[in-house]
mmCIF file as Biopython writes it, N, C-alpha, C and O atoms, coordinates in Angstrom:
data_model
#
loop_
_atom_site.group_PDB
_atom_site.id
_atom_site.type_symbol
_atom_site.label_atom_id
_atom_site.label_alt_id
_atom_site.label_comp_id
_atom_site.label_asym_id
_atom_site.label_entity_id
_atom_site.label_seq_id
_atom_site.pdbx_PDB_ins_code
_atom_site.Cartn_x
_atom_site.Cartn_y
_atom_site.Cartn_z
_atom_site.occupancy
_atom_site.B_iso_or_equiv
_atom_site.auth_seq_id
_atom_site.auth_asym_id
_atom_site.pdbx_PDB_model_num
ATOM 1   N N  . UNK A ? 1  ? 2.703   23.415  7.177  1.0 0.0 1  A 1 
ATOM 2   C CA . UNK A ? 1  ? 2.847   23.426  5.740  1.0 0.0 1  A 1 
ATOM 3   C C  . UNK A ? 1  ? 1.470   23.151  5.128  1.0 0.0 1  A 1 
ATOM 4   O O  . UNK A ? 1  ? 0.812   22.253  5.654  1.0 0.0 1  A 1 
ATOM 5   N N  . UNK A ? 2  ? 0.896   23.877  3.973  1.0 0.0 2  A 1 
ATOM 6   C CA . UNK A ? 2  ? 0.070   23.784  3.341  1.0 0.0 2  A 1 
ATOM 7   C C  . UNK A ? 2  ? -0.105  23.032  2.394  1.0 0.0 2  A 1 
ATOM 8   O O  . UNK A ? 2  ? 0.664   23.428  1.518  1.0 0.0 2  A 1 
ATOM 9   N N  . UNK A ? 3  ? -0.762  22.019  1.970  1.0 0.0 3  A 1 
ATOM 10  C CA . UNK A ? 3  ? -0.986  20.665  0.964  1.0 0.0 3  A 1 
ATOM 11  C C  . UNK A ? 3  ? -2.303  20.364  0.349  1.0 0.0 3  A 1 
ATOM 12  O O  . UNK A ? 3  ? -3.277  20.021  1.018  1.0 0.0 3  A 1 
ATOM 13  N N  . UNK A ? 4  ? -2.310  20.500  -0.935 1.0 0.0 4  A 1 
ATOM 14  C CA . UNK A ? 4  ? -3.560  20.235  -1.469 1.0 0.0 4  A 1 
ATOM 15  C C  . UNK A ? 4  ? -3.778  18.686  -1.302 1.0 0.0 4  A 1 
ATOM 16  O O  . UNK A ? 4  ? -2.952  17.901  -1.768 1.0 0.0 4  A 1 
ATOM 17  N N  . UNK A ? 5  ? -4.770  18.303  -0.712 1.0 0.0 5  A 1 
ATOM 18  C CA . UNK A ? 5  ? -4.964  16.672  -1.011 1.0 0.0 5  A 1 
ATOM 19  C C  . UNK A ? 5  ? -6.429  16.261  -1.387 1.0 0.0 5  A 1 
ATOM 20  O O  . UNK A ? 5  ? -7.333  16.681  -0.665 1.0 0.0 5  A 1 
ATOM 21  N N  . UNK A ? 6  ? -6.737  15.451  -2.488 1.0 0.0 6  A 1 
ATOM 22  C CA . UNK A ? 6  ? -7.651  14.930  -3.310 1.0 0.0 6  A 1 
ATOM 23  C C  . UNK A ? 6  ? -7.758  13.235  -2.245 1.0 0.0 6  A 1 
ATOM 24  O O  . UNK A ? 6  ? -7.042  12.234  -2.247 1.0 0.0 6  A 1 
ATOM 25  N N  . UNK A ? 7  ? -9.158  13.658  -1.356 1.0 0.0 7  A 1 
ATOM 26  C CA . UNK A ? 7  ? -9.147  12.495  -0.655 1.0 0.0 7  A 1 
ATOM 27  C C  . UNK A ? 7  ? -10.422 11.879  -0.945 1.0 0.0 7  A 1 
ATOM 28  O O  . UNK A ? 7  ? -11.347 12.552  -1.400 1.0 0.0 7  A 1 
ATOM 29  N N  . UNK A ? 8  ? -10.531 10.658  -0.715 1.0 0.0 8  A 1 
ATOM 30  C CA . UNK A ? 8  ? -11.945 9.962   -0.682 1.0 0.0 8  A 1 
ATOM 31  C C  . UNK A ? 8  ? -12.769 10.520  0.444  1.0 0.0 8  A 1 
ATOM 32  O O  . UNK A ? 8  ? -12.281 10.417  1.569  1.0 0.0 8  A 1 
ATOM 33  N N  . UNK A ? 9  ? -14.357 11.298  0.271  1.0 0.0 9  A 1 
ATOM 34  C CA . UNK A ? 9  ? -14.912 11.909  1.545  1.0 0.0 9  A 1 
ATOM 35  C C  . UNK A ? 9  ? -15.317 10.653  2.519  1.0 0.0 9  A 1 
ATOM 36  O O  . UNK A ? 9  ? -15.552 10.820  3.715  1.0 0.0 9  A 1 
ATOM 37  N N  . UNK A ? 10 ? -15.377 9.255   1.808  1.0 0.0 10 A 1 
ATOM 38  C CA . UNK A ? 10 ? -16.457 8.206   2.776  1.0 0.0 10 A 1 
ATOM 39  C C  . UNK A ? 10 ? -15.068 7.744   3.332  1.0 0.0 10 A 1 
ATOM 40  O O  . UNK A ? 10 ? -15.472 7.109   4.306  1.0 0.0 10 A 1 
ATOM 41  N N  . UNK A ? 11 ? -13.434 7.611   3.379  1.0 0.0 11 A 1 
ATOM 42  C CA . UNK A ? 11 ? -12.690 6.905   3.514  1.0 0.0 11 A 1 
ATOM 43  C C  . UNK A ? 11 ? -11.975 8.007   4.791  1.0 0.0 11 A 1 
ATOM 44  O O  . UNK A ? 11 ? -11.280 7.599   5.721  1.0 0.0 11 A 1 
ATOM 45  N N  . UNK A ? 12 ? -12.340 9.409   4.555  1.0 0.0 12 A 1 
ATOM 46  C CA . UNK A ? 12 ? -11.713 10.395  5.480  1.0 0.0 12 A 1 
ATOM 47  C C  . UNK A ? 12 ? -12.797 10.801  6.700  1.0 0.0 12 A 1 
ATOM 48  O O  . UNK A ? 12 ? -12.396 11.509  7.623  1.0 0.0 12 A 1 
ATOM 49  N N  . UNK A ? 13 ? -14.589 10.185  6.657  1.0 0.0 13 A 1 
ATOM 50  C CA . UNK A ? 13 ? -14.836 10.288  7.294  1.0 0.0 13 A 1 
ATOM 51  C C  . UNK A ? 13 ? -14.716 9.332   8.479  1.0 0.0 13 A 1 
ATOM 52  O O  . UNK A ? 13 ? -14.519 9.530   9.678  1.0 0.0 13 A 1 
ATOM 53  N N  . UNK A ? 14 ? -14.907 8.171   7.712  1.0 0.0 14 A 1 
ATOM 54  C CA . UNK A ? 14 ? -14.920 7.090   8.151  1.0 0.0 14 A 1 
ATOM 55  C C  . UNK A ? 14 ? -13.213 6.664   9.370  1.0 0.0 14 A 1 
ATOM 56  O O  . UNK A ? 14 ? -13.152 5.835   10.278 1.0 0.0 14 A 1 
ATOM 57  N N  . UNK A ? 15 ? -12.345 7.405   8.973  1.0 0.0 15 A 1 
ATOM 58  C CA . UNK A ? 15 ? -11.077 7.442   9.540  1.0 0.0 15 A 1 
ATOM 59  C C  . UNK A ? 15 ? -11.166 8.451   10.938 1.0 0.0 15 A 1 
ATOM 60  O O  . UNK A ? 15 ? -10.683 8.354   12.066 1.0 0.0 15 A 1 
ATOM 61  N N  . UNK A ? 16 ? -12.181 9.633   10.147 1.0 0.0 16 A 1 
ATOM 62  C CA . UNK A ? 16 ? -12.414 10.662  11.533 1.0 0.0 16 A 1 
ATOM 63  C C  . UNK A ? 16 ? -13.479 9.934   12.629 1.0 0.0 16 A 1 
ATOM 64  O O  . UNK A ? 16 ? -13.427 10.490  13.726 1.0 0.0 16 A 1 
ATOM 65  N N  . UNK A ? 17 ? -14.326 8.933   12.569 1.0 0.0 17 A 1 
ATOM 66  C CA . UNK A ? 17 ? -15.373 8.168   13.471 1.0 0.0 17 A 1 
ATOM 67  C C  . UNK A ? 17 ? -14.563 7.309   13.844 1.0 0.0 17 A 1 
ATOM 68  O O  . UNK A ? 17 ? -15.272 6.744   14.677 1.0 0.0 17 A 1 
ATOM 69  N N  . UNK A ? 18 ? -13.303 6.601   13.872 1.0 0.0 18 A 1 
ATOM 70  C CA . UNK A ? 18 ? -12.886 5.847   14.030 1.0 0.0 18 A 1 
ATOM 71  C C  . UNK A ? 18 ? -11.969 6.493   15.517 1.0 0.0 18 A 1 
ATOM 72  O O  . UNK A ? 18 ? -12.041 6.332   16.735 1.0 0.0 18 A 1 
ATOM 73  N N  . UNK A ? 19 ? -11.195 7.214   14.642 1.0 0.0 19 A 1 
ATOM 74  C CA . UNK A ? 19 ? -10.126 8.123   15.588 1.0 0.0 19 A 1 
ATOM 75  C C  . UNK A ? 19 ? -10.492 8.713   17.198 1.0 0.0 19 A 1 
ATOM 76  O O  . UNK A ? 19 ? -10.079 8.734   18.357 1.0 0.0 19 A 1 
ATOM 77  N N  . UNK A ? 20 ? -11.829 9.257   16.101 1.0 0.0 20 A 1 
ATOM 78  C CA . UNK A ? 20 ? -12.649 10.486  17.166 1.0 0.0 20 A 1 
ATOM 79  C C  . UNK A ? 20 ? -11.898 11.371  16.850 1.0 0.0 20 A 1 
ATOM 80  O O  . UNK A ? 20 ? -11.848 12.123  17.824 1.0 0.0 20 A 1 
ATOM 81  N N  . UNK A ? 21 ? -11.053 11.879  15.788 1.0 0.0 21 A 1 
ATOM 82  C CA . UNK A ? 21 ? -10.841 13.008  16.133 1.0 0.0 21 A 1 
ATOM 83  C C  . UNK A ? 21 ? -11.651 14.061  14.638 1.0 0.0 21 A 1 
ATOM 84  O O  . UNK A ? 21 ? -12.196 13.629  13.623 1.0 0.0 21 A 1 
ATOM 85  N N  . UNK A ? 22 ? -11.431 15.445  15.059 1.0 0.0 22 A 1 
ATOM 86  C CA . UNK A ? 22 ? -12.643 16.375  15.318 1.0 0.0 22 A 1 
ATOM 87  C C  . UNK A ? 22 ? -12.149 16.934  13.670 1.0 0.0 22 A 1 
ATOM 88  O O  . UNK A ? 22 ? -13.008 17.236  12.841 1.0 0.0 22 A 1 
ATOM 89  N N  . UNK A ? 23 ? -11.318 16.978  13.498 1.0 0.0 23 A 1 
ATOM 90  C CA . UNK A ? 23 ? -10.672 17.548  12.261 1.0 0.0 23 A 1 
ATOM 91  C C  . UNK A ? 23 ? -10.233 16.966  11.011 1.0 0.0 23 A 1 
ATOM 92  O O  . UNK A ? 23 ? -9.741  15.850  11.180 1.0 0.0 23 A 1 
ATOM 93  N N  . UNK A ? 24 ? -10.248 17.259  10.126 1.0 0.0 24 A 1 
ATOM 94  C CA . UNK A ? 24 ? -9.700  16.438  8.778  1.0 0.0 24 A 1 
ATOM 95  C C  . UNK A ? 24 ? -7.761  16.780  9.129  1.0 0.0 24 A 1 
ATOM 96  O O  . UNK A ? 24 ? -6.925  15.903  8.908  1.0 0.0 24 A 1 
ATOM 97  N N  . UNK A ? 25 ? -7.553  17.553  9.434  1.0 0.0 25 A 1 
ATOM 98  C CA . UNK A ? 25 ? -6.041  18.203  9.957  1.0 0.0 25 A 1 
ATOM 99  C C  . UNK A ? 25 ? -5.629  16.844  10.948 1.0 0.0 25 A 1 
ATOM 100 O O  . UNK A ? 25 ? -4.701  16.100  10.631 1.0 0.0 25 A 1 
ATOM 101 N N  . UNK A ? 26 ? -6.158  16.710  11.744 1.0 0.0 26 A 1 
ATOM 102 C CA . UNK A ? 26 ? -6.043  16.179  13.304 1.0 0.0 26 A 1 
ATOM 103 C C  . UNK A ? 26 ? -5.889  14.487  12.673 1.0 0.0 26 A 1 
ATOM 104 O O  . UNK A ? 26 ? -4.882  13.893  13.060 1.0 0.0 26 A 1 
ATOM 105 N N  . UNK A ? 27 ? -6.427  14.054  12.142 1.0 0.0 27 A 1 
ATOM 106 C CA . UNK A ? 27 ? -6.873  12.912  11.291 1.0 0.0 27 A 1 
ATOM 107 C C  . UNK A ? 27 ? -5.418  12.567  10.291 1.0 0.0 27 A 1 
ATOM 108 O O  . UNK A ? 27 ? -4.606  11.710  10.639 1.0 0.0 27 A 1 
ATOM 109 N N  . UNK A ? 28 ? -5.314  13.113  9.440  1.0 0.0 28 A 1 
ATOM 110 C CA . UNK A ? 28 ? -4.335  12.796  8.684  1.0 0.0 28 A 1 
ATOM 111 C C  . UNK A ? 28 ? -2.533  12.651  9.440  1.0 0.0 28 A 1 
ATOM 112 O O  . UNK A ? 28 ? -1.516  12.060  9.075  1.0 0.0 28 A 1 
ATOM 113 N N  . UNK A ? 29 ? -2.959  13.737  10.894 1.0 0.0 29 A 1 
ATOM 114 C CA . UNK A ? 29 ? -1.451  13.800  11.309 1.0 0.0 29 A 1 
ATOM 115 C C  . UNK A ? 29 ? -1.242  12.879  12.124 1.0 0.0 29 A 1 
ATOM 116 O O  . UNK A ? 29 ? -0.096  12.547  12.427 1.0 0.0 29 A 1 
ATOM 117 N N  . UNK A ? 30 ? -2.537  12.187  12.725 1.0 0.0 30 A 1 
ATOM 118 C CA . UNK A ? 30 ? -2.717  11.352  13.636 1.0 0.0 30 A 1 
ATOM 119 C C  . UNK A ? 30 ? -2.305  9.490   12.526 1.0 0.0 30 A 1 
ATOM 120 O O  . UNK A ? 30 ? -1.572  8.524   12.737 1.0 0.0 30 A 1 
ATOM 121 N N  . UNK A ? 31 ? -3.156  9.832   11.557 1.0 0.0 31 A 1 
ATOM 122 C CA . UNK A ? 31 ? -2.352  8.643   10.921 1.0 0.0 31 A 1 
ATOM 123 C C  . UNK A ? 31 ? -1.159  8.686   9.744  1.0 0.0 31 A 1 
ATOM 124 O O  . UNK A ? 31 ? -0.971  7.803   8.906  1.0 0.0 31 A 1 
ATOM 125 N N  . UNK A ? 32 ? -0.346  10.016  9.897  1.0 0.0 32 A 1 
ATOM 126 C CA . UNK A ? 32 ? 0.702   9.704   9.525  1.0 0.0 32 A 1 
ATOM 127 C C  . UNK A ? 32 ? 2.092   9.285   10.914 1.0 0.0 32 A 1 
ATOM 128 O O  . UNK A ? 32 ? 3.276   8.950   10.870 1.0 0.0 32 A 1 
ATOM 129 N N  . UNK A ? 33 ? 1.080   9.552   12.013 1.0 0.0 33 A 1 
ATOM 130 C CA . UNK A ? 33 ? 2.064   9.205   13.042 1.0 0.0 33 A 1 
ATOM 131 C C  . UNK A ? 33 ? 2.262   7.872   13.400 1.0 0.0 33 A 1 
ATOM 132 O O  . UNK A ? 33 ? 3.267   7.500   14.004 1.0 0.0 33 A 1 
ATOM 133 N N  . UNK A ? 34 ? 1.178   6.993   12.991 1.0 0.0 34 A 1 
ATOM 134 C CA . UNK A ? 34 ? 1.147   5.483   12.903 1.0 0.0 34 A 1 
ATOM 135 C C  . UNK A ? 34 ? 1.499   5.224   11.930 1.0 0.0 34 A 1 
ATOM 136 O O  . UNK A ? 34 ? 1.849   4.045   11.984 1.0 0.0 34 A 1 
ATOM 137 N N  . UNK A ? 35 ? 1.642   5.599   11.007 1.0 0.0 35 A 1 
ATOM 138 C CA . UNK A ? 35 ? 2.435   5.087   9.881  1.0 0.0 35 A 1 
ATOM 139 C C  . UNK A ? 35 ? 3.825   4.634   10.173 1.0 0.0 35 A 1 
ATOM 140 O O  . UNK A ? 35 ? 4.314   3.504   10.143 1.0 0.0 35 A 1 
ATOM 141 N N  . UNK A ? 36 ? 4.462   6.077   10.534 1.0 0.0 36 A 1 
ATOM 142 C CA . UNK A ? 36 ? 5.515   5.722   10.992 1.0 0.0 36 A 1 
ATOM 143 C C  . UNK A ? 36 ? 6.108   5.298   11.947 1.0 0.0 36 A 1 
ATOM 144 O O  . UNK A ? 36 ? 7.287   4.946   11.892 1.0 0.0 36 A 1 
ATOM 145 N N  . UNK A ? 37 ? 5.003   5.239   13.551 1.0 0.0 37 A 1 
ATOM 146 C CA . UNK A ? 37 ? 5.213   4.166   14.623 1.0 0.0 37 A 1 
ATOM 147 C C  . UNK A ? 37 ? 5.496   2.895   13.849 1.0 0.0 37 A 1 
ATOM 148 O O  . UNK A ? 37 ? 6.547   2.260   13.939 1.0 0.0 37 A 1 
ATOM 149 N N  . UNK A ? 38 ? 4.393   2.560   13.026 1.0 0.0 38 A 1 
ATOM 150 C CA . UNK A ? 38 ? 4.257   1.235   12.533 1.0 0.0 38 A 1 
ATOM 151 C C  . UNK A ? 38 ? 5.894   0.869   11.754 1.0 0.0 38 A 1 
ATOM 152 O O  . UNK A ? 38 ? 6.639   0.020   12.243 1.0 0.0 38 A 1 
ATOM 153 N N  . UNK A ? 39 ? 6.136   1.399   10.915 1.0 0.0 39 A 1 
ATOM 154 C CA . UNK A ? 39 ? 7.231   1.546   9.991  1.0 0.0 39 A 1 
ATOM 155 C C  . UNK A ? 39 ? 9.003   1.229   10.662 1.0 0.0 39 A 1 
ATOM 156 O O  . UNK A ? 39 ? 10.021  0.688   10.228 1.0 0.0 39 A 1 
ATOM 157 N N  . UNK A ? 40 ? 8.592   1.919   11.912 1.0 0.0 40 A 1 
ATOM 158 C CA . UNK A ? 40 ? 10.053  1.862   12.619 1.0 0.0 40 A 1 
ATOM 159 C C  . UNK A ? 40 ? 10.185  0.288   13.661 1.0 0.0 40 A 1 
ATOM 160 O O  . UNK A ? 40 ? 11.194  -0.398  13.821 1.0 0.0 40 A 1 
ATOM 161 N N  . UNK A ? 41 ? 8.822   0.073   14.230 1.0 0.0 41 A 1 
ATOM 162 C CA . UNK A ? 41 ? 8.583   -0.887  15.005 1.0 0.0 41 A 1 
ATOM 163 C C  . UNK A ? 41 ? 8.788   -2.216  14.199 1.0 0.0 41 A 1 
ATOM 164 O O  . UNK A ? 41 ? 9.306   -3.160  14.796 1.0 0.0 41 A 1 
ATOM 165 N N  . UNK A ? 42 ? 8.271   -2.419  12.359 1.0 0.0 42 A 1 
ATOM 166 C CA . UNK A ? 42 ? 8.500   -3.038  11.671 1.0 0.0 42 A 1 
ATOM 167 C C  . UNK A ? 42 ? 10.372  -2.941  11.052 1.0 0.0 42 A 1 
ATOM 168 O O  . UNK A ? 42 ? 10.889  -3.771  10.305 1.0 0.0 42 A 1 
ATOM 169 N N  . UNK A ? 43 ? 10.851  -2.081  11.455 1.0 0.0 43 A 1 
ATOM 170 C CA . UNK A ? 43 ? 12.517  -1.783  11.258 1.0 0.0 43 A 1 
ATOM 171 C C  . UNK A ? 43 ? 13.402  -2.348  12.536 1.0 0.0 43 A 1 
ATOM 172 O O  . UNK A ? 43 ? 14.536  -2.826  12.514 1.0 0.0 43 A 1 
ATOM 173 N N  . UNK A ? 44 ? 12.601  -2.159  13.547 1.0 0.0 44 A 1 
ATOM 174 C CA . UNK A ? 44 ? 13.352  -2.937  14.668 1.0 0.0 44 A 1 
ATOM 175 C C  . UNK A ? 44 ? 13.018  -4.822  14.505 1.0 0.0 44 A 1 
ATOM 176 O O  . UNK A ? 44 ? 13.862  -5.567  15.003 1.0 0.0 44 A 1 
ATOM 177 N N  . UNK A ? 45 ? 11.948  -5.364  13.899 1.0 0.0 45 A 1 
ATOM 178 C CA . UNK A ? 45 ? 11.513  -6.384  14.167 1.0 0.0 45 A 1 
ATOM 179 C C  . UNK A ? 45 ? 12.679  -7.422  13.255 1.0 0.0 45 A 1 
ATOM 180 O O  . UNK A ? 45 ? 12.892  -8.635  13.248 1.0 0.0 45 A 1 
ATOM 181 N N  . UNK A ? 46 ? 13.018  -6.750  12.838 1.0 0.0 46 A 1 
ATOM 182 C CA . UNK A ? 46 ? 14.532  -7.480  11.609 1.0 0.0 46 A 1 
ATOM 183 C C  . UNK A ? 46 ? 15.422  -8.322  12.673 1.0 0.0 46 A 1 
ATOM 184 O O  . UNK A ? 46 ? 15.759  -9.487  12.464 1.0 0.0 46 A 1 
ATOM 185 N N  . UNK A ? 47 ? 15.851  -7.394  14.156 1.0 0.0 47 A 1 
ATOM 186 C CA . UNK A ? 47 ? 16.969  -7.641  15.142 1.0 0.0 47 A 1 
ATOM 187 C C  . UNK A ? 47 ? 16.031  -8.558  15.940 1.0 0.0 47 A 1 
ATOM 188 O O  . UNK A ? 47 ? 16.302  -8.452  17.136 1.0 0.0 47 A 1 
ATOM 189 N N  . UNK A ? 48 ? 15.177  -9.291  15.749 1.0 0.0 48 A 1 
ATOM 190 C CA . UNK A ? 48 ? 14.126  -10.299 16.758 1.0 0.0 48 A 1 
ATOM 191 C C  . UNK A ? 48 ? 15.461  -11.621 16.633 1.0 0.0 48 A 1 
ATOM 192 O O  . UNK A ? 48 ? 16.025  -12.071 15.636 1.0 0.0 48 A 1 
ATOM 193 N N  . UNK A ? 49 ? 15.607  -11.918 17.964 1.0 0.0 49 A 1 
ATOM 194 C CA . UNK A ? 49 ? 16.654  -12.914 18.128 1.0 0.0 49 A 1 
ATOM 195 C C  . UNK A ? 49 ? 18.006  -13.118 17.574 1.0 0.0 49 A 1 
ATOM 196 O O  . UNK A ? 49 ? 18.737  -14.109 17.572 1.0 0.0 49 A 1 
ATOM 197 N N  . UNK A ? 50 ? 18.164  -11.830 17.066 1.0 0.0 50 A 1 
ATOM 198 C CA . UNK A ? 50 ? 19.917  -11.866 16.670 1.0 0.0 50 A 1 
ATOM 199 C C  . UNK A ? 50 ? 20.495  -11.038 17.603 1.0 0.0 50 A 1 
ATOM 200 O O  . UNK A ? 50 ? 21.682  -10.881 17.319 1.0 0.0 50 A 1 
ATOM 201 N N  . UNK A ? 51 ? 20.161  -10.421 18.628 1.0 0.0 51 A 1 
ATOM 202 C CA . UNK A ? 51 ? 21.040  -9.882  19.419 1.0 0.0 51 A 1 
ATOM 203 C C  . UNK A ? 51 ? 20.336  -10.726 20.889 1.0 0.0 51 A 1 
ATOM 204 O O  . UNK A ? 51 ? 19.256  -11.209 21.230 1.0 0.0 51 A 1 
ATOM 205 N N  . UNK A ? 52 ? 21.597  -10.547 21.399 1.0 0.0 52 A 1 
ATOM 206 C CA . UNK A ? 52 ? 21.655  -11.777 23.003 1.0 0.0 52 A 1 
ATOM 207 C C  . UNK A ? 52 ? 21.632  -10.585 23.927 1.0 0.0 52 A 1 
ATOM 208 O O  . UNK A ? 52 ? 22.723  -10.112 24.244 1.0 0.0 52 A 1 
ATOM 209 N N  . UNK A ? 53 ? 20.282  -9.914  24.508 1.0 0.0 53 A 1 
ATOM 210 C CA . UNK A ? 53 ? 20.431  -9.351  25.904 1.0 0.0 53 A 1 
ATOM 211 C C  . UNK A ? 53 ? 19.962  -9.742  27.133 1.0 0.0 53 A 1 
ATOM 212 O O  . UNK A ? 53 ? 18.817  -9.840  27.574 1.0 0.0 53 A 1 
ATOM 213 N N  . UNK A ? 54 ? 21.318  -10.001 27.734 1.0 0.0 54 A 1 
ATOM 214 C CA . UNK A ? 54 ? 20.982  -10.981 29.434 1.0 0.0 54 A 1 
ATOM 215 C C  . UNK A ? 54 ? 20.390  -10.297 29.878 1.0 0.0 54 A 1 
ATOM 216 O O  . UNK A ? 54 ? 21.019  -9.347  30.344 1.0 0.0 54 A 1 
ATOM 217 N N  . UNK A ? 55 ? 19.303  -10.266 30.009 1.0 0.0 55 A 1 
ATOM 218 C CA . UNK A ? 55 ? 18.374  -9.238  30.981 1.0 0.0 55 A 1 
ATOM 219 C C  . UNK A ? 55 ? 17.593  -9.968  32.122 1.0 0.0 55 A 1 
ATOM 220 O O  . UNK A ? 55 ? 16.845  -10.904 31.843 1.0 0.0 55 A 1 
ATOM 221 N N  . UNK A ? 56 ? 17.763  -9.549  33.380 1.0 0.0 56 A 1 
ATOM 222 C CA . UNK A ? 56 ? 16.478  -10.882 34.313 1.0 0.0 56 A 1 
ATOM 223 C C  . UNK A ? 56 ? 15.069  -9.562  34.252 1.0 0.0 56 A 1 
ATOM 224 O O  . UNK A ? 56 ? 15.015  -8.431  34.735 1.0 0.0 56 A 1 
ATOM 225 N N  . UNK A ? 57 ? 14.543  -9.985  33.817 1.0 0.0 57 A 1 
ATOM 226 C CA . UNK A ? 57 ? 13.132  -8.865  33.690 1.0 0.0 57 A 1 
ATOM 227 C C  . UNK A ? 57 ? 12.613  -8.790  34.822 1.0 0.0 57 A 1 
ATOM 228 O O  . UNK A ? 57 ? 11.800  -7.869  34.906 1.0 0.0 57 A 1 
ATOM 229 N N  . UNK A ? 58 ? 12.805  -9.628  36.099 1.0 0.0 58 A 1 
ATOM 230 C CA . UNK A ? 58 ? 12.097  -9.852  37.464 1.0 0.0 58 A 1 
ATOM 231 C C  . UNK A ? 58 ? 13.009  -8.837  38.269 1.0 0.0 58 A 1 
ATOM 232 O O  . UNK A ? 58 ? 12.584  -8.223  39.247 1.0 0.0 58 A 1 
ATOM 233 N N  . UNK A ? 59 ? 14.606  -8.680  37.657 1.0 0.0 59 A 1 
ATOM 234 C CA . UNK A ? 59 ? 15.271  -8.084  38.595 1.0 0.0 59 A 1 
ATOM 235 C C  . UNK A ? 59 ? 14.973  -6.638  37.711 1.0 0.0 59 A 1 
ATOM 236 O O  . UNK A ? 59 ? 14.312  -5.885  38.426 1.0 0.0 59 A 1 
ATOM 237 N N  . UNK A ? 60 ? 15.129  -6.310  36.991 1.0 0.0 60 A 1 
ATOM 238 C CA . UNK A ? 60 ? 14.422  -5.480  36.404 1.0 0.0 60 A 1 
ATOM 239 C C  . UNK A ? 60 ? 13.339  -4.423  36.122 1.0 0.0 60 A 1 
ATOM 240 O O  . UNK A ? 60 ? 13.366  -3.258  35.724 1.0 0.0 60 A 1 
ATOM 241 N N  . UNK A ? 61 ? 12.053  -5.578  36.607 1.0 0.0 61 A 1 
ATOM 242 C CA . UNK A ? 61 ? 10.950  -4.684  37.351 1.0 0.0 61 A 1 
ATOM 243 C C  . UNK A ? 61 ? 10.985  -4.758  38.556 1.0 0.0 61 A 1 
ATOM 244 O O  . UNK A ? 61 ? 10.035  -4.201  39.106 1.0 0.0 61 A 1 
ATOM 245 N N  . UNK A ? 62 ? 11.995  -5.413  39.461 1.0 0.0 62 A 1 
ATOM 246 C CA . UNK A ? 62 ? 12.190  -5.223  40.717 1.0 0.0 62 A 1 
ATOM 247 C C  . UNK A ? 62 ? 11.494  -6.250  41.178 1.0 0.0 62 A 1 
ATOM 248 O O  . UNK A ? 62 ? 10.660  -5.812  41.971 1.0 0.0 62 A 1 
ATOM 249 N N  . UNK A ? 63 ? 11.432  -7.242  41.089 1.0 0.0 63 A 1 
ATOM 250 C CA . UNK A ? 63 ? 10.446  -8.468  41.893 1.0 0.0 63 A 1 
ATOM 251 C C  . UNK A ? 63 ? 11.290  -9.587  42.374 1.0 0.0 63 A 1 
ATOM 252 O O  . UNK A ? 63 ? 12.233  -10.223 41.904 1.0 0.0 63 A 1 
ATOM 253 N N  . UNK A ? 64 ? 10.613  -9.598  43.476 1.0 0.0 64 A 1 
ATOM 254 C CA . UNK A ? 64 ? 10.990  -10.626 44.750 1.0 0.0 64 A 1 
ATOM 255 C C  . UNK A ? 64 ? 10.613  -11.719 44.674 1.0 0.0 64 A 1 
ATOM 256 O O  . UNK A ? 64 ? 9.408   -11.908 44.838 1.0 0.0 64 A 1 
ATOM 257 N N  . UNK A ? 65 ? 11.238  -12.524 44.478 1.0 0.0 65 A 1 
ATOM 258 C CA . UNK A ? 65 ? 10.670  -14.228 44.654 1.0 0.0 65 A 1 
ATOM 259 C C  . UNK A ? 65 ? 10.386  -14.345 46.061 1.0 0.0 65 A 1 
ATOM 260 O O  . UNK A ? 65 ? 9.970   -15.409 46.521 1.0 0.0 65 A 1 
#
């Protein structure tokens, strides 16, 4: 999809040196994908200690005492 966007040049370069990546395209899709990593990871963090899962994490990753 095609989108006009009115960006800051020192704030979009500065995002592309950061990234490394090569494109103003590559850049924006790359941090709208953390946006919304961020967004959902902050949507799960609500259920932090209200749900009880018995889990043994040792038996789990498979480890031997």
């Amino acid at each position: 999809m095609r989108t006009t966007l009115d960006l800051p040049a020192p704030l979009l370069q500065e995002a592309m040196r950061v990234t490394r990546q090569k494109t103003k395209t590559a850049v924006i899709i790359t941090a709208l994908e953390d946006l919304i990593r961020k967004n959902r990871t902050l949507g799960l963090k609500k259920y932090k200690g209200k749900i009880d899962l018995k889990i043994d994490l040792d038996k789990l990753r498979d480890r031997r005492k």
